[in-house]
VOLOGU-723993 format. One record per residue (C-alpha): residue in one letter; residue number from 1; y, x, z; chain. Coordinates in steps of 0.2 Angstrom, whole numbers. Example, Ala and Ser with C-alpha at 12.3 -4.5 7.8 and 13.67 -1.06 7.14 Angstrom:
  type  seq     c2     c1     c3  mol
     a    1    -22     62     39    A
     s    2     -5     68     36    A
This chain:
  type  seq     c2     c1     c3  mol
     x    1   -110    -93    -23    A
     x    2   -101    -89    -40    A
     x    3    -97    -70    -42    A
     x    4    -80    -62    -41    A
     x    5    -77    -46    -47    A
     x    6    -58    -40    -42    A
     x    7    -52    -23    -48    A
     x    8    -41    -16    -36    A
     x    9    -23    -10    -40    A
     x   10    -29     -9    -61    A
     x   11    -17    -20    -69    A
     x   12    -19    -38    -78    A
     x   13    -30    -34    -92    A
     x   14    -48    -40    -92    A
     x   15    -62    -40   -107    A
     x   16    -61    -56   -118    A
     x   17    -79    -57   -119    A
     x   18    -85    -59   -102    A
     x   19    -97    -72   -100    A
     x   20    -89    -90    -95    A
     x   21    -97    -91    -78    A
     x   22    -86    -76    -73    A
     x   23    -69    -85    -64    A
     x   24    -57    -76    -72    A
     x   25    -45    -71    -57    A
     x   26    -31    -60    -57    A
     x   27    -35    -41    -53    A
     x   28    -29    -31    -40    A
     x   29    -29    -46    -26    A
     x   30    -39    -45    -11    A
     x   31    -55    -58     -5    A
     x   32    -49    -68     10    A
     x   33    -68    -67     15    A
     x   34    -71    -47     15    A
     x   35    -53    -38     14    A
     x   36    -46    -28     -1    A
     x   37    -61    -25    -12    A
     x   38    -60    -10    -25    A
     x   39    -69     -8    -41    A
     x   40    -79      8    -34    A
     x   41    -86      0    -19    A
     x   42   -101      9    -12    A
     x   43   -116      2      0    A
     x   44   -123    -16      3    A
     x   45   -106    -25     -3    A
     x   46   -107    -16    -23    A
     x   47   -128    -19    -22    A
     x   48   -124    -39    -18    A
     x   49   -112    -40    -30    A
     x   50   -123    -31    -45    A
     x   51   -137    -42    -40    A
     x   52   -126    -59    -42    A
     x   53   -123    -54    -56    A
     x   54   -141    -49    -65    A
     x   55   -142    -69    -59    A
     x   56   -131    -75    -77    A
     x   57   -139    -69    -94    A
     x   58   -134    -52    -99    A
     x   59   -124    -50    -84    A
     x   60   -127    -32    -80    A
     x   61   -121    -28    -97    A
     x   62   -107    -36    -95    A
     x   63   -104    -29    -77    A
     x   64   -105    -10    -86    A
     x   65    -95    -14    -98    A
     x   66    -82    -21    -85    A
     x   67    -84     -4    -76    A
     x   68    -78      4    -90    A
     x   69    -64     -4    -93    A
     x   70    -59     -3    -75    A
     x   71    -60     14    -78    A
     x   72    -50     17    -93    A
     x   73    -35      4    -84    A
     x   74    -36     16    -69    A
     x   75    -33     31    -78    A
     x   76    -18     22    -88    A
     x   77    -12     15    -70    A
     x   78    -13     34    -63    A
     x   79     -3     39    -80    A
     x   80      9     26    -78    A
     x   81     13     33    -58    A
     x   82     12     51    -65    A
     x   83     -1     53    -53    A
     x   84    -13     62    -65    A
     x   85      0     75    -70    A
     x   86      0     82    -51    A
     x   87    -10     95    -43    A
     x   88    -27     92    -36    A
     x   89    -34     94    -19    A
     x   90    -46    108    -26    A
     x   91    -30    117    -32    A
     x   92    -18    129    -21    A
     x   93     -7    114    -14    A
     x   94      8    111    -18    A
     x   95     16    103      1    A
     x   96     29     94      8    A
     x   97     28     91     26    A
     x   98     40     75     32    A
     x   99     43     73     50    A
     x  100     55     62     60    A
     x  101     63     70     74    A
     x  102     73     63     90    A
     x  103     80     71    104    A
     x  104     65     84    102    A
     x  105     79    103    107    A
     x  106     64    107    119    A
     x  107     52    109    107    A
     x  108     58    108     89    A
     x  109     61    127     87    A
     x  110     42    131     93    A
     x  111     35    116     81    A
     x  112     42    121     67    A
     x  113     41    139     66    A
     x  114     20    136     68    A
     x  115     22    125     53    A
     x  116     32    138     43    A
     x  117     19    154     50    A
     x  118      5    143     43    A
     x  119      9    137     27    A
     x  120     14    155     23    A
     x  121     -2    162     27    A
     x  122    -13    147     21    A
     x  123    -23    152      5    A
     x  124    -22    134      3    A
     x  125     -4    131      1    A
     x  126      3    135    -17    A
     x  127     22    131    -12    A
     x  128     28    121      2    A
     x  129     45    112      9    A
     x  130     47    104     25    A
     x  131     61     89     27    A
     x  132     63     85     44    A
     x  133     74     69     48    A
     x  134     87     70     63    A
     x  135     86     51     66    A
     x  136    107     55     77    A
     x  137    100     66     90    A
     x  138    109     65    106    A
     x  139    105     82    110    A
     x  140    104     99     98    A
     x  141     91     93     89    A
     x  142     99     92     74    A
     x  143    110    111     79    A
     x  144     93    121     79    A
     x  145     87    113     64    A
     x  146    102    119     54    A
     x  147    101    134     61    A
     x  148     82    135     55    A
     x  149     88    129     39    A
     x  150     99    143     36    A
     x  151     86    158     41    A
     x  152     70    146     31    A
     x  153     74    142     14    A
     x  154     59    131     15    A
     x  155     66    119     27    A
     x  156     78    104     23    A
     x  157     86     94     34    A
     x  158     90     74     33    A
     x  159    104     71     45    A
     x  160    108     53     54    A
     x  161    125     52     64    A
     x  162    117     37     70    A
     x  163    100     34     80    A
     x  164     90     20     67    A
     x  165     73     24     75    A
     x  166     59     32     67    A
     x  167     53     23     54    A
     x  168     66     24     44    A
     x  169     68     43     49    A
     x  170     52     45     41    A
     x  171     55     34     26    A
     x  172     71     44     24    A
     x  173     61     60     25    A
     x  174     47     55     15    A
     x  175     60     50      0    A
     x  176     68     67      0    A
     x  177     50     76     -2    A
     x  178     48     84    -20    A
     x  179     31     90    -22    A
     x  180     14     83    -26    A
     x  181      6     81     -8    A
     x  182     16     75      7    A
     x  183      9     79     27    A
     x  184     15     64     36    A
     x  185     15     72     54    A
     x  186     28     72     70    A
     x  187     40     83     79    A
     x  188     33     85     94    A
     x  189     19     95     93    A
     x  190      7     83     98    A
     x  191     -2     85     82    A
     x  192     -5    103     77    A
     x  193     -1    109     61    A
     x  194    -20    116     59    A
     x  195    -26     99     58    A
     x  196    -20    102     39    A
     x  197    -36    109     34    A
     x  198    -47     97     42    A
     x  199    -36     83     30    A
     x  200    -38     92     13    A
     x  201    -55     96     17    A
     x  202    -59     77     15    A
     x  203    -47     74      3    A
     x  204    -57     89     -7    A
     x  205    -74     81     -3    A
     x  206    -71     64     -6    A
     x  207    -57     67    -21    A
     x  208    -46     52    -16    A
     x  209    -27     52    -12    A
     x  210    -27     50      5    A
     x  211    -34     54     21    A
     x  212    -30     48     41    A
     x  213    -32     58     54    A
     x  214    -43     52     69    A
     x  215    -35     54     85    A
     x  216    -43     55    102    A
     x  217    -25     51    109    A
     x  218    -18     56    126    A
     x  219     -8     44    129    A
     x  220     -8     30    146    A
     x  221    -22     16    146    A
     x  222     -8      4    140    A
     x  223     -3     12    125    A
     x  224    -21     17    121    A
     x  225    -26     -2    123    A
     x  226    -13     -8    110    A
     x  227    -17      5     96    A
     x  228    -37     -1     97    A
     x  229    -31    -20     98    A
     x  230    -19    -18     84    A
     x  231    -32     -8     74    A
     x  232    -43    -18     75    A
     x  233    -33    -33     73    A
     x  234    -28    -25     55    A
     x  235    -45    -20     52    A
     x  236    -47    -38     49    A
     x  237    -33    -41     39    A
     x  238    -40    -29     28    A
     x  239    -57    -29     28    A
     x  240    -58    -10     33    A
     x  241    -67     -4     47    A
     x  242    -53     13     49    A
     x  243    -55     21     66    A
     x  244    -36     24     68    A
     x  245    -28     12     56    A
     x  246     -9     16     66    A
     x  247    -13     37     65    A
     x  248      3     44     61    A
     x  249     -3     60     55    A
     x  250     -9     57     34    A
     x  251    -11     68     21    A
     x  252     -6     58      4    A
     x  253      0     61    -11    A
     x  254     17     63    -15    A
     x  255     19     53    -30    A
     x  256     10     39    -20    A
     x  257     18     40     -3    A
     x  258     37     40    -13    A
     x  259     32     23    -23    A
     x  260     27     14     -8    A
     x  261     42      2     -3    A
     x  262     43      4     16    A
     x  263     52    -10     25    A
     x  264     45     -6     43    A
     x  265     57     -1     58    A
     x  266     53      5     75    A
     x  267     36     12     77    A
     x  268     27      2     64    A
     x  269     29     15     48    A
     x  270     12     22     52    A
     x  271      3      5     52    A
     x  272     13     -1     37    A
     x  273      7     14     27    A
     x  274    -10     13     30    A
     x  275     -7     -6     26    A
     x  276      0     -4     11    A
     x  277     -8     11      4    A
     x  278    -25     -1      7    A
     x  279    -16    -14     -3    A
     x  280    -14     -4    -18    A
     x  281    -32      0    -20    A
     x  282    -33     17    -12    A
     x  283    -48     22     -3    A
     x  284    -42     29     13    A
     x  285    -54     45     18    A
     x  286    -55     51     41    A
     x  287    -56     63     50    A
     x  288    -57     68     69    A
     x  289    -41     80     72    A
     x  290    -33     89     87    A
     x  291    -20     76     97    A
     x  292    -11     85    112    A
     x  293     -2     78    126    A
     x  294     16     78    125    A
     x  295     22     92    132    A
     x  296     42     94    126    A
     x  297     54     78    123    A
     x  298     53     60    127    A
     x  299     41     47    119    A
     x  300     55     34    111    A
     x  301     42     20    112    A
     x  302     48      7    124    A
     x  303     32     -4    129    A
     x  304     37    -22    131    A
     x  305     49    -21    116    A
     x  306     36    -11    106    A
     x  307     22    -19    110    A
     x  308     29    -36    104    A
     x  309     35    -28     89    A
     x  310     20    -23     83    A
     x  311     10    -41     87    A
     x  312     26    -47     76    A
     x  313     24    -34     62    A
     x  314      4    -37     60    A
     x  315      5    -55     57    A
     x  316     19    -51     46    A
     x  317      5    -40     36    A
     x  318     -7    -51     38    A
     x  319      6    -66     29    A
     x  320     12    -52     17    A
     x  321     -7    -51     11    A
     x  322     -9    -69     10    A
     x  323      7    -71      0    A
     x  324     -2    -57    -14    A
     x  325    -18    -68    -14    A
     x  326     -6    -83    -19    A
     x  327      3    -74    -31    A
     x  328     19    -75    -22    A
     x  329     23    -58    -20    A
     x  330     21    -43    -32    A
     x  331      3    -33    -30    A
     x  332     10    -14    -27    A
     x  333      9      1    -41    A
     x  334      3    -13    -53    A
């Protein structure tokens, strides 16, 4: 088998001088046979592919010399997204929180002000905004939000007159975000605003631009069932082995999340961000957080409808990713 290096998400540019048995493929497209494959790739799969290539004469040479040049077009790509200009996880954050919210007047109040009285007193947190999008609440959602508004300077509201379902709630709250990390989390409580320094505590370890946060979820069996089929079904699609691949809760950073074009409606924006971040080369880091029942608000997920929905949206990703390998459609944050 001929070796194939592919350089995730690091432009077109490739040495002139590698030797001819290399195939000289496009960069940045993932391998139908193991999923999205990145330059840094640690473990058996970077150990198979240094050995094939120690098979063709001077190939190791050329291999570090390829390493190095994927380097130096990573740090022009991470220029290029202003992504090197940001601070980093081992700084004070600066933090945007962006959270959808329906129907949640129970509860909303009690969430928010937690968030508030923790980023306050985090040593973590540098400077911090929270959006929150009032995707046309039938109740006084969006009321107690204004009202927190006017007493918290660090809170903004996006306001909907019109219900448009969460994803584009949260793609309308993630837009309006300013500062260099974004907490991708929801409304209703069910994921507690301490899980945040379980997230950055990754992202410090493993320094990467994004980390998931693992649920052990209390939902019904049901719901439960199609998270794990769907996961594992874009698992496969990827060639990633996440634990949660739908996780709603991510931290990410800012400059990343806003450059992701997100077409996803319904309940679907948490598995098209993971989806997409994967097809931009970014390694996505876990952890195990804290989920809680839902104790406030109604879920908005209707089963059958959903359920189908997100069967409909996974081969859509999986037909999205095909249409990158062919070349048809654009490879993201080239």
């Amino acid at each position: 088998m001929k070796p194939v290096i592919l350089a995730a998400g690091l432009g077109t540019g490739l040495p002139e001088n590698l030797p001819s048995a290399v195939p000289r493929l496009p960069v940045g497209l993932p391998d139908r046979r193991s999923g999205f494959v990145r330059l840094y790739r640690k473990g058996k799969a970077r150990s198979r592919l240094v050995a094939q290539f120690q098979q063709l004469p001077g190939a190791y040479h050329t291999y570090s010399r390829y390493l190095e040049h994927g380097k130096e077009m990573a740090k022009q790509s991470g220029e290029r997204l202003g992504l090197t200009s940001q601070s980093t996880p081992n700084d004070t954050l600066r933090l945007s929180i962006a959270a959808p919210a329906y129907n949640e007047e129970a509860g909303i109040r009690h969430v928010v002000d937690s968030w508030i009285a923790f980023l306050r007193k985090s040593s973590d947190i540098g400077d911090f905004e929270i959006v929150v999008c009032n995707d046309g609440s039938d109740d006084n959602t969006g009321e107690i939000l204004r009202e927190l508004a006017k007493a918290n300077p660090e809170l903004r509201m996006v306001d909907f007159t019109q219900n448009l379902g969460a994803a584009v709630a949260l793609t309308a709250a993630i837009k309006a975000t300013l500062l260099d990390w974004v907490l991708l989390i929801d409304s209703d409580g069910q994921f507690p605003i301490e899980n945040l320094s379980l997230l950055l505590s990754v992202l410090r370890r493993d320094e990467t631009s994004a980390a998931i946060g693992i649920r052990k979820k209390k939902d019904t069996t049901f719901r439960r069932f199609g998270t794990w089929s769907s996961g594992i079904a874009c698992n496969l699609i990827y060639g990633t082995r996440l634990k949660d691949f739908n996780s709603a809760c991510k931290l990410v950073s800012g400059p990343l999340i806003r450059s992701l074009n997100l077409e996803a409606k319904g309940m679907n924006s948490s598995t098209e961000i993971t989806g997409k971040l994967l097809e931009a080369g970014i390694d996505i880091m876990e952890v195990e957080i804290v989920h809680r029942p839902r104790t406030s608000g109604a879920s908005s997920m209707r089963l059958v409808k959903d359920s189908i929905h997100r069967l409909l949206f996974v081969c859509y990703l999986g037909f999205r990713l095909l249409l990158i390998q062919l070349g048809v459609l654009q490879q993201p944050l080239k």
